[in-house]
C-alpha positions in Angstrom: 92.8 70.1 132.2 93.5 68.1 129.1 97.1 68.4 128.3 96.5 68.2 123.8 100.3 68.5 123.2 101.7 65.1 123.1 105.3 65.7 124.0 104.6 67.5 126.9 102.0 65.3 128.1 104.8 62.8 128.1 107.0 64.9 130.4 105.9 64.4 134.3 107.5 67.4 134.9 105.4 69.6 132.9 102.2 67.4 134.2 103.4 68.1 137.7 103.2 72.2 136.7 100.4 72.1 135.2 98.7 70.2 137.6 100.1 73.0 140.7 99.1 75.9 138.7 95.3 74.6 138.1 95.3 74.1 142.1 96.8 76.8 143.1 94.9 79.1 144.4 96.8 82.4 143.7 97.0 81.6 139.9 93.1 81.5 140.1 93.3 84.7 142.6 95.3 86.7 140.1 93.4 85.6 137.0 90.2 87.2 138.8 92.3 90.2 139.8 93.9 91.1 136.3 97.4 90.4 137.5 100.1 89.0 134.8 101.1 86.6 137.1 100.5 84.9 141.0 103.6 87.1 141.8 102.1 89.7 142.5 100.7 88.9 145.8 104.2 88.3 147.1 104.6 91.9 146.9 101.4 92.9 147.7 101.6 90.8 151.1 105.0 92.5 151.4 103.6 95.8 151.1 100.7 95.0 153.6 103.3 94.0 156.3 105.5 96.5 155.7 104.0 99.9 154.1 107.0 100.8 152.2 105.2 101.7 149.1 103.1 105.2 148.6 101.8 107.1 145.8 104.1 109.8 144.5 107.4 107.5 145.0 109.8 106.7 141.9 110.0 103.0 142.0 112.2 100.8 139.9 111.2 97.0 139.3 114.2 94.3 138.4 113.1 91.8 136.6 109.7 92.9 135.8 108.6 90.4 133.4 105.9 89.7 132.8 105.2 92.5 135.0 103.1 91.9 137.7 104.9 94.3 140.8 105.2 97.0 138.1 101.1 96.4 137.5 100.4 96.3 140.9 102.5 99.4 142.0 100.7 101.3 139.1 97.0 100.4 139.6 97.3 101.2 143.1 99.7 104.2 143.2 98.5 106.1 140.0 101.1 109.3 141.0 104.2 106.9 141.3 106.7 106.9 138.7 107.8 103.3 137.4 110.8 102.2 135.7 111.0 98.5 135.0 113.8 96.6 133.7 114.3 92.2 132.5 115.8 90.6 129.9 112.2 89.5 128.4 109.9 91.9 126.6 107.1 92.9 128.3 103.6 94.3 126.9 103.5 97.8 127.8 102.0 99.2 131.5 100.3 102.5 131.8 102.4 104.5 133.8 105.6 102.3 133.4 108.8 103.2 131.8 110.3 99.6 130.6 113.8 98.7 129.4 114.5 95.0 128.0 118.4 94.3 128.2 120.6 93.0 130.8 120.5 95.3 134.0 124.0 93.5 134.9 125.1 96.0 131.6 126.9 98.4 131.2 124.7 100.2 128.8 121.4 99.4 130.9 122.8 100.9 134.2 122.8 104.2 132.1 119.8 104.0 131.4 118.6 103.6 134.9 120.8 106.7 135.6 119.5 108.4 133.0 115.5 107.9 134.1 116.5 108.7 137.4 118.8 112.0 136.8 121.8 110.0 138.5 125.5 110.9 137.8 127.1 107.3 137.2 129.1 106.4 140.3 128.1 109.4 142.3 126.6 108.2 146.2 124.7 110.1 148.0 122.2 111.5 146.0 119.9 109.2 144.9 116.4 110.0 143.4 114.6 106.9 143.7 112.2 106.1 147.1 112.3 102.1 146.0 114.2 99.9 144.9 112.2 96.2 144.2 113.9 93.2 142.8 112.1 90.2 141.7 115.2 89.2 139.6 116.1 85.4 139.6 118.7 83.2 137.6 117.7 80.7 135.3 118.3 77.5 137.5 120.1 74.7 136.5 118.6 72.2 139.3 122.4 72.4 141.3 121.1 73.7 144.6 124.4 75.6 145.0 125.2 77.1 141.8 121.8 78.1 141.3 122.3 79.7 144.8 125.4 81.6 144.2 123.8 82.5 140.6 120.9 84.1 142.9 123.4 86.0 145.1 125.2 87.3 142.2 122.4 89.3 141.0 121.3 90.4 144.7 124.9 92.1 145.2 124.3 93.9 141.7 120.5 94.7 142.7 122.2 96.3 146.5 125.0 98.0 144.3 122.5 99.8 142.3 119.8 100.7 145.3 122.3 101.8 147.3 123.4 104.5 144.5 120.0 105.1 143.4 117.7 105.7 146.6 116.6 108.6 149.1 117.5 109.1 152.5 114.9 107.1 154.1 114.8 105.0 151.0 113.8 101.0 150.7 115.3 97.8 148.9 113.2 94.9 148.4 115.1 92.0 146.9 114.8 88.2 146.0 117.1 85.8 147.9 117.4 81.9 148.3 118.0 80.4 150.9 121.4 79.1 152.1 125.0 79.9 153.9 126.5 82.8 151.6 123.8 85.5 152.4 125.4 86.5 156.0 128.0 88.6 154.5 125.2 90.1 152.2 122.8 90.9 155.5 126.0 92.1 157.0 126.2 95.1 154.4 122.7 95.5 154.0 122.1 96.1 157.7 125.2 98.7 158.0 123.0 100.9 155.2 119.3 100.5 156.4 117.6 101.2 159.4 115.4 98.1 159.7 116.4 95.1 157.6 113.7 91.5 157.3 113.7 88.4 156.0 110.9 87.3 155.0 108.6 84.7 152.9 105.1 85.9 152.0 102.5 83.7 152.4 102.2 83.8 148.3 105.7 82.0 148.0 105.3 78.3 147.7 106.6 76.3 150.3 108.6 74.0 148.4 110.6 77.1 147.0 114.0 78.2 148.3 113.1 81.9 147.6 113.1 84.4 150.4 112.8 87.9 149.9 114.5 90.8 152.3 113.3 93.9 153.0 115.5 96.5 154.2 113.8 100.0 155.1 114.7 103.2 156.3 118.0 103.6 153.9 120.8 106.1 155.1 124.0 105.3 153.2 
């Protein structure tokens, strides 16, 4: 590939991406599939170990953008309801509800209850059957702040789920790597039934991100 902007020909970093995306082959995999981005296999793989998504459900998706997991969850469960949420604009999914704002906001948490019929601060009656969360800080290269950033939004992303879902409901959530999550798996396995760790084959090795999957939600 022939990098024609000079400035960022000049940046070994962006050569470094550029040259990972043309060899990876999930980029290429999700070009040929129609997906917005290689992210989407991590949930798909997800999915396929865990069956946790079915058509019907009301799903919401936390940091869509660009929206691949909203994409993927509405091409292959047409019935599903969607609502998606990130600070970035996305272009509009059939089937998807999407809100741009801050979902650490007051006003966009009333939103979320609104879609979903929720009474803000009400537990025990949730609506929704899934709660996914692809949401991520914007990393500032400090392996612990950008860790603690990470958690930050995975207690907010566990706050919500467990006031929005079902009985029987299920929280998939982004995570890095590191020593503050045990108090975080701690409360996570106290409200679900079955909780995992996991990294899908479609995470790149090099990256800290792990992703849990707690099923079988009772409260």
């Amino acid at each position: 590939m022939k990098i024609l902007n000079k400035k960022i020909a000049a940046k070994k970093s962006s050569v470094a991406w550029i040259q990972r995306q043309v060899a990876d082959p999930y980029v290429a995999r999700a070009h040929r599939d129609g997906y917005r981005a290689r992210a989407a296999y991590k949930l798909i793989e997800m999915n396929e170990r865990f069956h946790f998504l079915k058509n019907g459900q009301v799903v919401v998706d936390l940091g869509a953008a660009p929206g691949s997991w909203s994409q993927y969850i509405a091409r292959t469960y047409p019935r599903s309801k969607i609502f998606a949420m990130d600070l970035l604009e996305i272009t509009p999914i059939p089937n998807v509800v999407f809100y741009q704002g801050d979902f650490t906001s007051d006003d966009a948490l009333m939103w979320l209850n609104e879609q979903l019929g929720l009474e803000s601060g009400e537990t025990g009656h949730g609506t929704a059957d899934v709660v996914v969360s692809d949401m991520a800080p914007n990393t500032v290269g400090h392996k612990k702040t950008d860790h603690l950033r990470q958690m930050v939004l995975l207690e907010y992303a566990l706050d919500f789920a467990l006031h929005a879902l079902k009985p029987g409901g299920t929280f998939v959530a982004k995570s890095f790597t590191g020593g503050t999550t045990g108090e975080l798996i701690k409360q996570i396995k106290a409200n679900f039934d079955s909780v995992h760790q996991v990294k899908p084959p479609a995470s790149r090795k090099d990256s800290v991100e792990m992703f849990i999957v707690a099923m079988g939600f009772h409260g």
